[in-house]
Structures are given as structure tokens and as C-alpha cells.
C-alpha positions in Angstrom: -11.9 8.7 -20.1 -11.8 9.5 -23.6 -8.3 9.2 -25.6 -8.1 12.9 -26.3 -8.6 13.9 -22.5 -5.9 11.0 -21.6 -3.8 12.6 -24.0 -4.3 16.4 -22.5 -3.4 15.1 -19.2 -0.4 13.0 -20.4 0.8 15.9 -22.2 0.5 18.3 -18.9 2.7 16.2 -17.3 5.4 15.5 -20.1 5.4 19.6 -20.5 5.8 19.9 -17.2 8.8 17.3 -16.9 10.6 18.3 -20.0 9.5 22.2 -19.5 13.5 23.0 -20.3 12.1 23.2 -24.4 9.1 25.2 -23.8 11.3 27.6 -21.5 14.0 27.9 -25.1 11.5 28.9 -27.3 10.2 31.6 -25.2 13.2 33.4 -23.9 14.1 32.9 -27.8 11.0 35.3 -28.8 10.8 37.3 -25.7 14.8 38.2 -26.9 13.2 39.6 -30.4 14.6 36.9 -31.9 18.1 37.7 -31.8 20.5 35.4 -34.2 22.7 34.7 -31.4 19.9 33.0 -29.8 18.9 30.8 -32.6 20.0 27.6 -31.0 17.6 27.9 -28.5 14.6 28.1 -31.4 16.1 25.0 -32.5 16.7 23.6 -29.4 13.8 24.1 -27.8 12.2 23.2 -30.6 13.6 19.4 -30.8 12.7 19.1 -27.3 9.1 20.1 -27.5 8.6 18.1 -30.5 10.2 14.9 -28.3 8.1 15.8 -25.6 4.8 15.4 -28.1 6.2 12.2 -29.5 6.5 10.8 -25.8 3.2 11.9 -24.6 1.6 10.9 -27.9 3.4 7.2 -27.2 2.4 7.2 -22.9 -1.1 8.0 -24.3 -1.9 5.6 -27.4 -0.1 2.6 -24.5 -2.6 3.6 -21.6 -5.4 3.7 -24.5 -4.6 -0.3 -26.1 -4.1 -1.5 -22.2 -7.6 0.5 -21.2 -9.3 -1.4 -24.5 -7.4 -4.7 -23.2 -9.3 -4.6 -19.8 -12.2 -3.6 -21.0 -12.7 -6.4 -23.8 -11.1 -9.0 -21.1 -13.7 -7.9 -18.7 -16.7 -8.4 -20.9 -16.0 -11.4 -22.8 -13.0 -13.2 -21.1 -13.0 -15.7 -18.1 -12.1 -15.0 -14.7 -9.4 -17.6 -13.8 -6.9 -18.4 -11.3 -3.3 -18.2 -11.9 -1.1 -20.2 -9.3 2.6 -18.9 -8.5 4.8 -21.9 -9.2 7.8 -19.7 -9.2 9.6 -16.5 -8.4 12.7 -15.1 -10.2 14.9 -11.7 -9.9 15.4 -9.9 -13.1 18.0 -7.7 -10.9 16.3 -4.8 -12.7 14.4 -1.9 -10.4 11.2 0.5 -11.6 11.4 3.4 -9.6 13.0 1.7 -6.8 10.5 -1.5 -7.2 12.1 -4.9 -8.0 10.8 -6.4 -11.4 10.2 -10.0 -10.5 9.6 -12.5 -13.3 6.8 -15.3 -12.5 5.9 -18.5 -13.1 1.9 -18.7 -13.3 -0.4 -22.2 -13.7 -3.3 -20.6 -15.2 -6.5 -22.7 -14.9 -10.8 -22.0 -15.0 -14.1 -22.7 -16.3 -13.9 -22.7 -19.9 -10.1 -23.0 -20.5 -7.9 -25.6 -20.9 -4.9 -24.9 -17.9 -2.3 -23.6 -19.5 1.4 -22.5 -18.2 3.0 -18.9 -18.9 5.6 -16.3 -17.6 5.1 -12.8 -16.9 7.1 -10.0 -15.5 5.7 -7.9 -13.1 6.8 -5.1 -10.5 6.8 -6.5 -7.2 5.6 -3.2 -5.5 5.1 -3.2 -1.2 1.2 -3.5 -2.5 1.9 -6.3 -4.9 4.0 -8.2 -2.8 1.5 -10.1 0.0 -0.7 -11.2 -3.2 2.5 -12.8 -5.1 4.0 -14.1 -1.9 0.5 -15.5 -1.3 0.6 -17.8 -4.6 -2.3 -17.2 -6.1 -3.5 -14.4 -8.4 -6.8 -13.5 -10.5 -6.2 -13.5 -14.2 -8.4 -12.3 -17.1 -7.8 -14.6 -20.2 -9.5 -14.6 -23.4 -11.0 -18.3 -23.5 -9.5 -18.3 -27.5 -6.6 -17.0 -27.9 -5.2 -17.3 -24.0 -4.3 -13.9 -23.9 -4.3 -12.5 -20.2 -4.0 -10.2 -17.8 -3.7 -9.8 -14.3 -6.3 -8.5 -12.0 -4.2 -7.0 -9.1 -7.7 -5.6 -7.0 -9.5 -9.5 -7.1 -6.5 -10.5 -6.4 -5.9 -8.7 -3.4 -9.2 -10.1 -2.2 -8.6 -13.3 -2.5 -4.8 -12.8 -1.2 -6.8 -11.8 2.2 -5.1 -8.4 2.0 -9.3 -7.2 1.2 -11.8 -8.0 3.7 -14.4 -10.1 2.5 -17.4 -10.8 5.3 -21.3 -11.4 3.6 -24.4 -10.7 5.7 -27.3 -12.9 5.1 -30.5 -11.2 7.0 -32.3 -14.9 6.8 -29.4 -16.4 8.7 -29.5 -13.0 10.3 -25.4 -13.7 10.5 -22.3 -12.1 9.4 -19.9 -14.7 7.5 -15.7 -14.3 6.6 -14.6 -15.7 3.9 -11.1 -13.0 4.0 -8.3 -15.0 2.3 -10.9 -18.3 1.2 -9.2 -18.4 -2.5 -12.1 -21.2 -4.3 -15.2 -19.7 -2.5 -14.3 -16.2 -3.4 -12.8 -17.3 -6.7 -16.5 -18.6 -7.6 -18.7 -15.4 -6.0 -17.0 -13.3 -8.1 -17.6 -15.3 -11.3 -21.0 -15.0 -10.4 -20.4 -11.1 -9.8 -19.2 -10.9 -13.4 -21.5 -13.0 -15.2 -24.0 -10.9 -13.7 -22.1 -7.4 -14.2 -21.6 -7.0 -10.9 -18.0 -5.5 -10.0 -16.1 -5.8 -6.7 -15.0 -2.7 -5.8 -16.8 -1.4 -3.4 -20.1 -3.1 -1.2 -21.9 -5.4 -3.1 -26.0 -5.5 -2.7 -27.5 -8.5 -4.2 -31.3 -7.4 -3.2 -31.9 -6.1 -6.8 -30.5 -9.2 -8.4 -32.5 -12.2 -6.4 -30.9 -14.8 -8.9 -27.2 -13.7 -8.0 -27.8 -13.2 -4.6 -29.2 -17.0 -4.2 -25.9 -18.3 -6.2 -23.8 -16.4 -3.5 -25.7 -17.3 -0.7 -25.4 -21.0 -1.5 -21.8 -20.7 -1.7 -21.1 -18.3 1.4 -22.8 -20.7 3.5 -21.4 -24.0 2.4 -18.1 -22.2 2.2 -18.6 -21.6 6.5 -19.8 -24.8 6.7 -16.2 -26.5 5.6 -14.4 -24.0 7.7 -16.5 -25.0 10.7 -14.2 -27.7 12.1 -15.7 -31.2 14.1 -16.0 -31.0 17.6 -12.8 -33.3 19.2 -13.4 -34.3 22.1 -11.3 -33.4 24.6 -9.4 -36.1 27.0 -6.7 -35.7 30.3 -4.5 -37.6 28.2 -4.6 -35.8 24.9 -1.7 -33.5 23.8 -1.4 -30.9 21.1 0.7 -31.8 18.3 3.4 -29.6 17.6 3.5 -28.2 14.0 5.6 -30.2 11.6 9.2 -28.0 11.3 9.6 -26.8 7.4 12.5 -28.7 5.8 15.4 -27.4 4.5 14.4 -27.3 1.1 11.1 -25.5 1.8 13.0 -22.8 4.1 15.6 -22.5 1.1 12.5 -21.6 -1.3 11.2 -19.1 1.0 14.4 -17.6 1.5 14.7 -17.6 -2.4 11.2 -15.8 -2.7 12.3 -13.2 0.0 15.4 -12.2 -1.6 13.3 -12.4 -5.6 11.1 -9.8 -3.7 13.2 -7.3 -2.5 12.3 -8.4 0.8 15.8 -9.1 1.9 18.8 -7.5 1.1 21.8 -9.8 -0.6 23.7 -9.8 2.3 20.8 -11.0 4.8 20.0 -13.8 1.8 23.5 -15.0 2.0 24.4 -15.1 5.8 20.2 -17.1 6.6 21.4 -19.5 3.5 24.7 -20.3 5.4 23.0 -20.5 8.6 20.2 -23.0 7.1 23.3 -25.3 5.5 25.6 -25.0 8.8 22.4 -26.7 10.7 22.2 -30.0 8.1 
């Protein structure tokens, strides 16, 4: 979308927000101008020309992050960013909590590098921070990144992710398998290929053998030994979380506005009560 169309549409909406300035000016001429109606020339006036200013601001903000993305995509590598750590801001966007984050940044290319960001922990958002890992663009010189919410959701499990192979003539799942899905779509992107929709890799033999090689030793790892079986074997019982790991989730829930303050204090009583 060209800058001048953004601009049209950003505008529309502005106007149609702040429409109270508009509305002054034309009861102000439709009155034939009367003197006693001058403060609404004025007024309406100053509000038009703020509503302008604001849309001329929304639009040249959406324009630099729309070049960011588009320069990160071509020339910058596609990295993960482990979640070492979640923190409340106590500050809300329309109704959404802003959550400030603690990422481990590391890929091919970069040296791993540690950073901050702040981020609104919308009900889409949530399952992919909660999940610890994200996709990142970063510019290989400069670090500069940005975070890639849709690859993320894919390899957050939230986005199916199955690959047919016709020679193996079999269906594989890799949903939620963050380093074989981490490395397809590096191939993807060297290759131009994007990941928003279904993928098919006939017209690109080289890319489709790179992905094949990794879907299939990626179901290979997940396929587990056979155990054998005896009368006397037992299942082991899952290891119980400790107190401090239940204390960090219980931190993370409240950080995402999963829990209210009052559910976060009376489970953090209950967890110490039990020690």
C-alpha cells in the first residue's frame, strides 16, 4: 500500500473520530457566517488542523514500521528469541496488558545477544509468550529486531504445521517442533518463500529437498524406541513442579493478565502454606 493511500485511509478514520471540527466549520458557513458563531470557525478549525497533524503522524509511523519489515525481511536473519522473563508494566492498551520481556536472541549469522522489549500481551499473543520462544527479525549488523508474531505462532503450536511427502506417500506433524520448524522456514526465506498460507515446494526442487531432509529426520527423533513391556514394570509418575517453578508460573499468569491480583495473591499463600 502506497504512503498516500495509507494516509487517505488513516485520515477517514481520524475525520471520522474527531468529526466534532468538521461538524464546527460547517454549521459556521451554513449560518452565513454569523459573528456570533465565530468561535466555531476557530474552533473547528484547530480541531481539524489536529486531526491532520495526527493522521499525518499514525501514517508516516505505519509507513517507517512497513519499511522496517520489509528491509528486515529481505536482508535480515530469521532468529530465535527465547523468553527468559516476564514483567507487568501495570499499564493497559485497549484493555490489553503491556508486558515487558526478557528475550535471549540467538541464529545463524549473529552473535546471541540479550535485549528487552515491551509488547501487548493480547489473548492472541499470549500462548506464543507463555510458550517461550518467539521468531525475531534482526539485522545481522546493527542487531536491530523485530518480532515476527505469525512464525511465531507456528512454532508456538498455535499454527498447524503437517508436510506431505508423495515419495513417502505420508503426512508428517511437526505442530509446536520449535528447531525443525525454526530451520524450514530459513529455508523458506532464503528461497523467498513465505509462510502464510500452503507451501508447494514442486516448483522449487532445491528447497523442497532441504525441507524434506529435515521433516523426515525431524519424525525420526520424535519416533520414540520401542520399550519392552514386562508384568513388573510400572509407569513413573511425573516429577511434581517445585515450589519455585510453580511461583514463576504463577508470576507469568498474573504478568499476563491471566489472573486477576486477587487470584495471584490467595494461589501464592496457598503455595507457601504447603512448605
Amino acid at each position: 500500500m502506497s504512503t498516500f493511500w495509507r494516509y487517505l485511509k488513516v485520515q477517514a478514520f481520524v475525520l471520522l473520530c474527531g468529526i466534532v471540527g468538521p461538524i464546527f466549520l460547517v454549521i459556521y458557513f451554513v449560518s452565513g457566517r454569523d459573528p456570533m458563531m465565530s468561535w466555531m470557525f476557530w474552533g473547528g478549525l484547530l480541531i481539524t488542523a489536529v486531526d491532520i497533524l495526527i493522521a499525518l503522524g499514525i501514517t508516516g509511523f505505519g509507513a517507517r514500521a512497513a519499511a522496517k519489515t520489509q528491509e528486515l525481511e529481505a536482508s535480515g536473519v530469521l532468529a530465535l528469541a527465547q523468553v527468559v522473563g516476564i514483567h507487568e508494566t501495570n499499564t493497559r492498551i485497549n484493555e490489553q496488558p503491556l508486558v515487558k520481556l526478557d528475550l535471549r536472541v540467538s541464529g545463524p549469522g549473529i552473535t546471541p545477544f540479550s535485549t528487552q522489549d515491551k509488547v501487548v500481551a493480547s489473548m492472541g499473543r499470549q500462548p506464543m509468550i507463555m510458550s517461550r520462544h518467539l521468531v525475531v527479525l534482526v539485522d545481522p549488523v546493527t542487531n536491530d529486531y523485530q518480532i515476527d508474531w505469525e512464525r511465531s505462532a507456528l512454532i508456538s503450536g498455535l499454527m498447524p504445521a503437517t508436510f506431505s511427502i508423495a515419495e513417502d506417500n505420508r503426512t508428517y506433524d511437526l505442530t509446536g517442533q520449535v528447531e525443525p520448524l525454526m530451520e524450514i522456514m530459513q529455508v523458506l526465506k532464503a528461497n523467498g518463500i513465505g509462510t502464510d498460507s500452503m507451501v508447494d515446494l514442486r516448483s522449487n526442487p532445491a528447497a523442497r529437498q532441504q525441507v524434506q531432509a529435515i521433516v523426515r529426520r525431524a519424525a525420526a527423533q520424535q519416533a520414540p524406541p520401542p520399550v519392552p513391556v514386562t508384568p513388573a514394570a510400572q509407569p513413573m509418575a511425573p516429577a511434581a513442579p517445585t515450589v519455585a517453578q510453580r511461583l514463576q508460573e504463577l508470576e507469568t499468569l498474573r504478568a499476563t493478565g491471566a489472573i486477576s491480583e486477587a487470584e495471584y495473591t490467595a494461589k501464592r499463600q496457598q503455595i507457601i502454606a504447603e512448605l
